[in-house]
C-alpha positions in Angstrom: 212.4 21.1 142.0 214.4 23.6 139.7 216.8 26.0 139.9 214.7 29.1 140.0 212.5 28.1 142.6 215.9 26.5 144.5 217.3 30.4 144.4 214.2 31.9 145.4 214.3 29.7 148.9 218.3 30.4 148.5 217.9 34.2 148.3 221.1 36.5 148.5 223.2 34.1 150.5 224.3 32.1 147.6 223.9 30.8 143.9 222.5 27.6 142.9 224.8 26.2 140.7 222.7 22.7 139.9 219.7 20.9 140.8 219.0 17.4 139.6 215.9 15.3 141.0 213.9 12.3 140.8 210.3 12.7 140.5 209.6 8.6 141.1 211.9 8.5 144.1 211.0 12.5 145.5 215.2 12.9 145.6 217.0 15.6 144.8 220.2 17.0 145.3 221.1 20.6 144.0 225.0 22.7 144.9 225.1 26.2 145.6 227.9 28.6 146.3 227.3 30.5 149.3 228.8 34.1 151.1 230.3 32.4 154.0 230.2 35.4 155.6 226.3 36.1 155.3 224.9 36.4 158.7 227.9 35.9 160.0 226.2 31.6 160.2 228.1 30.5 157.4 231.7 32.1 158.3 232.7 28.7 159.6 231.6 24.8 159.2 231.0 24.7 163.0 228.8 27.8 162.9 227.2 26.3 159.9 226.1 23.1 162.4 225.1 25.2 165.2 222.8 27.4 163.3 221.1 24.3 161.7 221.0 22.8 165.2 219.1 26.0 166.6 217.7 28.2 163.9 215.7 25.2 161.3 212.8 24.6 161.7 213.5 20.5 160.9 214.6 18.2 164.0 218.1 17.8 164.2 219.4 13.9 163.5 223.2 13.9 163.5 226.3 16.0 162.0 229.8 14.7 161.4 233.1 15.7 159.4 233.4 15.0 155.8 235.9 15.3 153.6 234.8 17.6 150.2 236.7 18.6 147.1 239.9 17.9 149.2 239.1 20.1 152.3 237.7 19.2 155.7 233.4 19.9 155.4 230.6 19.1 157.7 227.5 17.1 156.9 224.6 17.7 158.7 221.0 15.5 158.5 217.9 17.3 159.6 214.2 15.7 159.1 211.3 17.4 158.0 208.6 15.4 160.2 205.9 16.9 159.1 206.6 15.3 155.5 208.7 12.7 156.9 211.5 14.3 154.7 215.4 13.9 155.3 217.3 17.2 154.6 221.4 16.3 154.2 223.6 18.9 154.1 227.4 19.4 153.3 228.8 22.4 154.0 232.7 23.6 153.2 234.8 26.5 152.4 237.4 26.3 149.8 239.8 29.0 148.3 237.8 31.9 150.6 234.4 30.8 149.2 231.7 28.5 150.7 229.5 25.5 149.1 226.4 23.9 150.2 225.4 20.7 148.6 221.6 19.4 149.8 220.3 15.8 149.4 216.3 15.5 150.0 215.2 12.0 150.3 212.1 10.3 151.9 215.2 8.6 153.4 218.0 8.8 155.1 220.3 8.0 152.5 223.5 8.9 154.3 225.8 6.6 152.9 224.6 7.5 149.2 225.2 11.8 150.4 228.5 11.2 151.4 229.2 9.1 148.1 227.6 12.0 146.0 229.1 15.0 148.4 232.5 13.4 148.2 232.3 13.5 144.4 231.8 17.1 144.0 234.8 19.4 142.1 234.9 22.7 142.6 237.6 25.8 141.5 
């Protein structure tokens, strides 16, 4: 995974700030600021979990709240099952502008996301 291929699946919605991975463990977590007004899905963190709920093409696992650079986010966990692939998302607005931080992981790793998500600083 790199950045450039990151923002070509991105497109217009957003920037990819930073991707990091793990070629031995297929991980990798990349941040992105996002229009949180593109498509009107983003606008909010609730639209944000209904569009992933209804419009991905990955089965649904769970969403909850989740506190993220000192405002209230949502995390949502989606599976790839045709790869058996865990998508974790965190999604929050801050200061007018939206972030989406993405774990993949042969896992659900959801303890070591929200440690990672929670971590995150932005301006």
């Amino acid at each position: 995974m790199n950045k450039t291929n990151v923002q070509n699946t991105v497109g217009s919605i957003g920037t990819v700030l930073g991707v990091v991975g793990n070629e031995k463990t297929n991980e990798s977590f990349g941040v992105m600021s996002v229009n949180p007004g593109s498509g009107q899905t983003l606008a909010t963190t609730s639209e944000f979990v209904t569009y992933m709920k209804t419009k991905s093409s990955f089965t649904y696992v769970s969403d909850k709240t989740l506190a993220i650079d000192g405002v209230q986010g949502v995390e949502v966990i989606m599976k790839d099952n045709s790869t058996s692939t865990y998508y974790q998302y965190a999604y929050w607005i801050k200061n007018g502008k939206g972030y989406l931080a993405l774990l993949s992981s042969p896992n659900n790793t959801q303890q070591q996301f929200e440690s990672i998500a929670s971590s995150v600083k932005t301006s």
